[in-house]
C-alpha positions as CSV (number, residue, x, y, z in Angstrom):
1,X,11.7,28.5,11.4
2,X,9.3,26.0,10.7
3,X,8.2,23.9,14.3
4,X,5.4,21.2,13.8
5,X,3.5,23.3,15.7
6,X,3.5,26.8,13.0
7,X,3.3,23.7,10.4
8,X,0.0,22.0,11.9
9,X,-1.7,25.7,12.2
10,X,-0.3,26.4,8.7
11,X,-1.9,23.7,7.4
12,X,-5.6,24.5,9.4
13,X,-5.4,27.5,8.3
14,X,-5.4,26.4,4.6
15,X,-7.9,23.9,5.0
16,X,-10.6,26.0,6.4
17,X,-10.3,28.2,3.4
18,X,-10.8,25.0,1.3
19,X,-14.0,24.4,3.1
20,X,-15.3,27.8,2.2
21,X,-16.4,27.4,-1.5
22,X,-16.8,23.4,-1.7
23,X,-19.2,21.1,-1.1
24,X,-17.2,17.3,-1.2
25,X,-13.2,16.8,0.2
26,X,-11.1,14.0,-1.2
27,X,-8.3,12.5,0.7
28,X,-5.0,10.8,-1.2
29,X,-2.1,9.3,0.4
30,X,0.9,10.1,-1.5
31,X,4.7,9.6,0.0
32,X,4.0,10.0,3.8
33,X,1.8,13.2,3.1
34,X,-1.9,13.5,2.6
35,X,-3.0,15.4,-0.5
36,X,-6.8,17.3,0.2
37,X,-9.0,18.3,-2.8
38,X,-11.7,20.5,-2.6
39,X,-14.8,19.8,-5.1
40,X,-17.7,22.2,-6.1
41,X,-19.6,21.0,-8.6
42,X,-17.8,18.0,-9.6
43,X,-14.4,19.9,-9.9
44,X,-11.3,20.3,-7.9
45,X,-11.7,24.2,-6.9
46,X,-8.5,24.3,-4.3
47,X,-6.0,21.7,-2.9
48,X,-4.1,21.3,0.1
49,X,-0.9,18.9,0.9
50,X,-0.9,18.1,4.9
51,X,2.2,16.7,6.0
52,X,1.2,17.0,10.0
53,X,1.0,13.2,10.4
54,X,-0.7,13.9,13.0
55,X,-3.3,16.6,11.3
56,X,-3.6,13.5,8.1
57,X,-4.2,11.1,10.9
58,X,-6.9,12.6,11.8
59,X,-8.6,13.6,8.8
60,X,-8.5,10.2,7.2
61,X,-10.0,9.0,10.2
62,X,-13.1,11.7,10.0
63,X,-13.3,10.5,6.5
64,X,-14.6,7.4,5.0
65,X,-12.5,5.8,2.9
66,X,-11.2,9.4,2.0
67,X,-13.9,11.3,1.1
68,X,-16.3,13.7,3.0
69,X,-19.2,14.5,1.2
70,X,-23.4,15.3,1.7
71,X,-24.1,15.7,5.2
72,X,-20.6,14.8,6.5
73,X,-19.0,17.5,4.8
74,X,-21.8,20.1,6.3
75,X,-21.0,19.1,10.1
76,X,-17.3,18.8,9.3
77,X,-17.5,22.3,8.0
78,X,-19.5,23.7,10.7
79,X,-17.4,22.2,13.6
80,X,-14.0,22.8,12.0
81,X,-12.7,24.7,15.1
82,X,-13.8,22.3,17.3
83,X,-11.8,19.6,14.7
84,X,-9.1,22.0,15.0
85,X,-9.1,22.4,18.6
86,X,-8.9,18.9,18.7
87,X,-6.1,18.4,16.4
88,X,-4.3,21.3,18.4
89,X,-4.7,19.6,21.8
90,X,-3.3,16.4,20.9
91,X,-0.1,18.1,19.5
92,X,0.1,19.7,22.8
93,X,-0.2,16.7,24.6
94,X,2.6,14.6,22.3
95,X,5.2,17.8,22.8
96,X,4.6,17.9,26.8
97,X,4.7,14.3,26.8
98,X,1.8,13.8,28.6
99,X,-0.2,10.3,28.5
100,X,-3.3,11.0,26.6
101,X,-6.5,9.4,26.2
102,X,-7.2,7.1,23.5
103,X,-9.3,8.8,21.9
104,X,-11.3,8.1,18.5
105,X,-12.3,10.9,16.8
106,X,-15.7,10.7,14.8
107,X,-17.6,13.8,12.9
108,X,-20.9,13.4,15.0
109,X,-18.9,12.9,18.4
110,X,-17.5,16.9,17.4
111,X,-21.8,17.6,17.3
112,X,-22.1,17.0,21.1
113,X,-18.8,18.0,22.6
């Protein structure tokens, strides 16, 4: 059984091994999912489909314009379980129903936290 919750972990999961070998990310929209390729070197080395709204939310609005790349991609790699965290929280909140902050989420805000 598939919850949004084993889906949204699923999918973290799979993009932290993407992060491993690569050095740019590229973002597509494509039918209410969010398609994430992985470049090293110029070439798509591993690719991930999020379909979390919630996760693709959230990564589009780390990115700019869709892409993470140079020094973006470094701190987004190195605070990816904070990113997660994050991400994890926020589901937690919208299933418990519980009024969250507004909160915008931006790579160098991740630095300080």
């Amino acid at each position: 059984m598939n919850t949004s919750r084993t889906l949204l972990v699923e999918e973290l999961e799979k993009l932290s091994l993407g992060l491993l070998n690569s050095n740019t990310l590229l973002l597509k929209q494509i039918n209410g999912s969010l398609l994430c390729q992985f470049l090293s070197q110029g070439l798509v080395n591993y690719t991930v489909t999020v379909t979390s709204q919630l996760l693709a939310t959230t990564l589009w609005q780390v990115s700019s314009l869709g892409i993470i790349n140079g020094s973006d991609f470094v701190v987004f790699k190195n605070v990816f379980s904070k990113f997660s965290l994050h991400v994890k929280t926020r589901q937690l909140y919208a299933e418990l129903g519980v009024q969250q902050p507004d909160l915008d989420l931006e790579l160098q805000n991740l630095l300080a936290a």
